[in-house]
C-alpha positions, -999 to 999 in steps of 0.1 A, spaced: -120 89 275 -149 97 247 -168 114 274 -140 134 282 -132 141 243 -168 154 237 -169 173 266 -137 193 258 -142 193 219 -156 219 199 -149 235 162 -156 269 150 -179 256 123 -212 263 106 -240 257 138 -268 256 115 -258 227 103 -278 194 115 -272 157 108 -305 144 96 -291 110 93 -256 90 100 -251 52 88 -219 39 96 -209 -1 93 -178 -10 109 -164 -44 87 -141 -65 111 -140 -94 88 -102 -90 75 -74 -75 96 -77 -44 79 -110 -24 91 -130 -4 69 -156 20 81 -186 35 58 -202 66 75 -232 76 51 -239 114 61 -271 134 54 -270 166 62 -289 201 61 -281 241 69 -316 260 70 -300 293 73 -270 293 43 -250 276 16 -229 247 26 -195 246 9 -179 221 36 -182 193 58 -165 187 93 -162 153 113 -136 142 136 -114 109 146 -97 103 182 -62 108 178 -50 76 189 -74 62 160 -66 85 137 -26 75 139 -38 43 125 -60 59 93 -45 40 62 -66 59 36 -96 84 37 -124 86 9 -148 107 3 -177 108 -17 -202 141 -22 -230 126 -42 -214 101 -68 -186 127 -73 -157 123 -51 -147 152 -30 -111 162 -13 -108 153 24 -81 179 42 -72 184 77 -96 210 91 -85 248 91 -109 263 113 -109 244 145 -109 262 183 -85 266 200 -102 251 227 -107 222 210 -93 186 230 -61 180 220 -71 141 211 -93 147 184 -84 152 148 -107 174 129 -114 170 89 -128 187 62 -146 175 35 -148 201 5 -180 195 -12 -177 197 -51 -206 212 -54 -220 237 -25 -253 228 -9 -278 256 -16 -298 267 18 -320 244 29 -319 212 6 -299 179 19 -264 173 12 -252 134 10 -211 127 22 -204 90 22 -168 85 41 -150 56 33 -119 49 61 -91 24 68 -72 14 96 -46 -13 102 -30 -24 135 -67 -16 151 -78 -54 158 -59 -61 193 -54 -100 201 -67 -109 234 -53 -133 244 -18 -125 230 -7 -156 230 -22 -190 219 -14 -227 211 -15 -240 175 -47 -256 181 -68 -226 197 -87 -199 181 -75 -166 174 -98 -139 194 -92 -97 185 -108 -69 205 -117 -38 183 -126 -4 206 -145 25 189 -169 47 199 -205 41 192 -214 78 177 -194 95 151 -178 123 165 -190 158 152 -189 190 157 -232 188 145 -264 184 163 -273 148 149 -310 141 148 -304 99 143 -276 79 134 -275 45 142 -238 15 136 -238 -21 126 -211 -44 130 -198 -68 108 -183 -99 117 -161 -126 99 -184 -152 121 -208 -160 147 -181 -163 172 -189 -133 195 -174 -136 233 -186 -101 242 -199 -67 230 -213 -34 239 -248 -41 254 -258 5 245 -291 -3 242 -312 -5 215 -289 -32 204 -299 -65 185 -273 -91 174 -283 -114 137 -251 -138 139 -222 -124 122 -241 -88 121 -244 -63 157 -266 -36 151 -271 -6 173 -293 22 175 -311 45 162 -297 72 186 -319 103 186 -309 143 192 -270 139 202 -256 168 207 -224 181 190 -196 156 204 -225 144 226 -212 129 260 -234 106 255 -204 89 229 -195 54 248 -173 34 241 -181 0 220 -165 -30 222 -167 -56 207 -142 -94 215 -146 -118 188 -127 -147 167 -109 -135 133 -92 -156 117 -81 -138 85 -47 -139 75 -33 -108 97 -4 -104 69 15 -73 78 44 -61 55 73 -42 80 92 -40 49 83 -35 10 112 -23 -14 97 -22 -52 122 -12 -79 112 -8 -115 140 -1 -135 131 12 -171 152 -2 -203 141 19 -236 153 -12 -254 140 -38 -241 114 -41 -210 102 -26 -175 117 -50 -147 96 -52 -116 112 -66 -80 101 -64 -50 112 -76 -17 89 -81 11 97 -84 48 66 -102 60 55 -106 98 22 -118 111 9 -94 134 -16 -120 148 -17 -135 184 13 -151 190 23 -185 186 27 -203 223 48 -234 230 64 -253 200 49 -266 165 40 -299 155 40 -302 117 23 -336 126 -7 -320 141 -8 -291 115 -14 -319 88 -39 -337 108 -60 -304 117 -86 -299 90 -87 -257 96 -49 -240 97 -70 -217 120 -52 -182 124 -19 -192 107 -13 -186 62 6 -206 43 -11 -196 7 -5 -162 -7 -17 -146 -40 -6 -119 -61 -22 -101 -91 1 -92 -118 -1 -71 -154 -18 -90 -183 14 -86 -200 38 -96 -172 64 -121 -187 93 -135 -166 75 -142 -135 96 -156 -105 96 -160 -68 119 -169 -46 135 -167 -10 168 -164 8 173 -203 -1 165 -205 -39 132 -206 -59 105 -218 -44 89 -245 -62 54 -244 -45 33 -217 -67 13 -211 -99 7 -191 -123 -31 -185 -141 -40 -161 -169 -70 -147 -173 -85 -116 -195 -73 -87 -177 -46 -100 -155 -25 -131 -141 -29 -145 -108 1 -159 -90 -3 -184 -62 21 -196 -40 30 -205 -8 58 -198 14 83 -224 28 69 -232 60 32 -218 79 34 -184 91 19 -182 128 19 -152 151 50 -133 157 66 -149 127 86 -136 99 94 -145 63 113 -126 35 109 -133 2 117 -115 -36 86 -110 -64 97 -100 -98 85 -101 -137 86 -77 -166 66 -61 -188 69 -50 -224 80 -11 -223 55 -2 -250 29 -15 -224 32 12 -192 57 37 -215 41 65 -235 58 91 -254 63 131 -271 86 139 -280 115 138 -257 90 134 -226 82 105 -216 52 93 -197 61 58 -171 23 45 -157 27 13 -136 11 3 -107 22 20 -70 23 -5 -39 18 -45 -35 5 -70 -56 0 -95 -28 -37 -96 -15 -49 -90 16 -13 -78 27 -10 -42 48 24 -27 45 41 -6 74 70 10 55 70 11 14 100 23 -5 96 28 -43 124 33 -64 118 41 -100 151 33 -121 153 56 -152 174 56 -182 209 77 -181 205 112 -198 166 113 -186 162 151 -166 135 167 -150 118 139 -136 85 144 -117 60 120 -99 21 124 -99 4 100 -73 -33 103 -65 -25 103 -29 -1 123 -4 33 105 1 61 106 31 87 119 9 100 120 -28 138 125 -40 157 122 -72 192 132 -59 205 91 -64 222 75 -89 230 38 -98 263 28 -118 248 -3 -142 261 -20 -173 268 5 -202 267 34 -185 287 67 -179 314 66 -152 306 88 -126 269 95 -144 250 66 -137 208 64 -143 191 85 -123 163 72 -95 133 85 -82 126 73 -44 90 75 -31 82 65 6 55 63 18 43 43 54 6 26 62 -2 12 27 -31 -12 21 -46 -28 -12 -68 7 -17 -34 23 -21 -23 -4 -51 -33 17 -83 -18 34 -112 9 66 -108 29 88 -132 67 91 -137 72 116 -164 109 127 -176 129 139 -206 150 119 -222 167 130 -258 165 115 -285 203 109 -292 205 93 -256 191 63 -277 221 54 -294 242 58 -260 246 20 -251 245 11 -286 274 34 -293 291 20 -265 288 -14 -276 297 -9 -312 333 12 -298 339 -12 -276 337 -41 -305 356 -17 -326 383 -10 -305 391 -51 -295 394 -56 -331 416 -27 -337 435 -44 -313 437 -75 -324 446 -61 -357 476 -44 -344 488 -72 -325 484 -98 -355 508 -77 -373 530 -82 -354 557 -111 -348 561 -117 -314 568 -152 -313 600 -170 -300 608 -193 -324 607 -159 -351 634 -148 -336 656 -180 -328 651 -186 -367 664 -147 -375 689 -154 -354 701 -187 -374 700 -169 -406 721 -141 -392 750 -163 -378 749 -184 -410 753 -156 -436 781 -145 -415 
């Protein structure tokens, strides 16, 4: 298949353009893969304003989040405009947009940082409780590009020793838990030369997949920020075979490919903290504070082994004045995007951003591209206008990883006399019970008042 890519693949781009050096390190040691291509490059005949590389398609499904670098500075990474229209269909094209052009003749430096989930295969499927876990990663063992490349050369890195097989594309050396390969000299632009490397090895890193995330932070102006999310966990991991002994999983010293201990990193200020599951609260965690956050530990009610499923709920608050900034009438919400749970990749994340009744004009900024972003929902809670309701700002967004876990901005309006809405409420609602009470204690509705009038009348008579 890479020989038929590179055979069919080719970009209108700069030809002048030469590689002088590619460094890429492929790190298999968690289920999420990260790949580092450091990129040298040089154009003899003109200025260099961009950079084009490429990804198979059926990789390139699986991209999490894309990084580039242009020096120290970073640089925007777009889908590539100029491609032939000869070009394979498999392959996806990018373009790097340097931040500063490369004059004629000097070397430009583009480090690429990638992710990919679901790219660690298990082979075999299925295992016992008691056997290892063994994942077979596929890539190819030359980056594809649309550049002459004078050397380049890949390493491997491995969570172990344990190796049952790799690519023997010579020059090849293996140092334990490191596979190194190359230099490669002169390949040509999407040289067919590109074979594929393969690598079969043991991983035994939590393979924690989220199918599921919903995070809602609902936003009080008097009081705090509540944070819940609700996690639909599966472990995407070989599959368990036969039945489980709880008896041998306490006798075995290593818990081998299954989790049973999860941590989350939470605000500084996060008060509140809970966790619990369809059951009740789960008894089994702890909470640390240290100088610039809080580290929650816990574990989940039974081990999770391959092909099983847990759901459990994550919440805590934090003080408004901490993520809420203000001028005005606008308002400036910063809080944190995706999971707090390490190590956990998440298919399918739903953000819901709660805002105060009255706030308008309400507008995301995220330092990444999203799915989709609405703000045509409403949600009826205590104090509010019937038929209003507060209005909520949805963000989806699917393939999320740890990378993807940093700060993003909700800014709205909200006036100033919206302030006293739910204390106005609460004061007229107090005001008009003891109105009524008032009213009714004036008057005499008893029985025995009127059995007594009654007497009096018939007696004076």
């Amino acid at each position: 298949m890479l020989a038929l890519l590179a055979l069919f693949c080719a970009a209108n781009v700069d030809a002048a353009v030469i590689n002088t050096s590619v460094k890429r390190v492929l790190d298999l040691t968690k289920h999420v893969v990260r790949v580092q291509t450091d990129i040298q490059f040089v154009d003899a005949e003109q200025d260099t304003k961009e950079y084009v590389f490429g990804l198979p398609k059926d990789k390139a499904k699986h991209l999490s989040q894309l990084v580039a670098k242009c020096g120290k500075n970073p640089c925007e990474v777009v889908p590539a405009t100029h491609v032939d229209a000869n070009a394979h269909p498999n392959v996806a094209q990018y373009t790097v947009v340097l931040k500063n052009k490369v004059a004629k003749g000097e070397t430009g430096h583009v480090k690429l940082t990638s992710y990919f989930t679901r790219v660690l295969t298990p082979f075999p499927e299925e295992i016992t409780q008691k056997e290892e876990q063994l994942v077979v990663y596929e890539d190819s063992h030359l980056l594809l590009s649309p550049y002459t490349t004078e050397t380049q050369t890949t390493k491997v890195k491995l969570p172990s020793g344990r190796v049952e097989s790799f690519s023997q594309i010579q020059p090849v050396t293996r140092k334990g838990a490191m596979i190194s390969y190359g230099p490669y000299t002169n390949a040509e632009p999407f040289s067919s030369d590109a074979k594929s490397l393969r690598v079969h090895f043991k991983n035994h890193s939590p393979f924690m997949t989220v199918t599921n995330l919903v995070r809602e932070i609902e936003v009080s102006m008097w009081g705090r920020v509540s944070v819940e999310e609700v996690y639909d966990l599966l472990h995407t991991g070989a599959k368990l075979k036969g039945g489980f002994s709880r008896y041998e999983y306490t006798a075995q010293n290593e818990r081998g490919a299954s989790f049973h201990d999860m941590q989350a990193y939470l605000p500084k200020d996060a008060v509140n903290v809970y966790y619990r599951d369809q059951i009740g609260n789960v008894s089994t965690s702890r909470l640390r504070v240290t100088s610039t956050r809080q580290e929650l530990a816990f574990k989940s009610r039974f081990p999770i082994f391959g092909g099983w499923k847990t759901q459990w709920y994550l919440g805590y608050s934090v003080p408004t004045h901490s993520v809420l900034s203000r001028d005005g009438d606008k308002f400036k919400l910063e809080i944190d995007f995706s999971t707090s749970i390490e190590g956990a990749a998440v298919d399918d994340l739903t953000v819901k951003v709660i805002l105060p009744e009255g706030s308008t004009n309400l507008q995301a900024n995220l330092p990444f591209a999203v799915d989709s972003i609405t703000d045509n929902t409403r949600r009826q809670t205590y104090l509010d206008t019937p038929l209003v309701g507060r209005p909520v700002l949805i963000i989806s967004k699917k393939n999320v990883i740890a990378a993807h876990n940093v700060p993003f901005e909700v800014t709205f309006e909200f006036p100033q006399t919206f302030m006293l809405h739910e204390p106005l409420l609460l004061v007229s609602a107090f005001l008009a019970f003891f109105l009524f009470c008032m009213v009714i204690f004036r008057f005499d509705v008893s029985l025995l008042a009127k059995s007594n009038a009654k007497a009096k009348k018939s007696k004076t008579e």
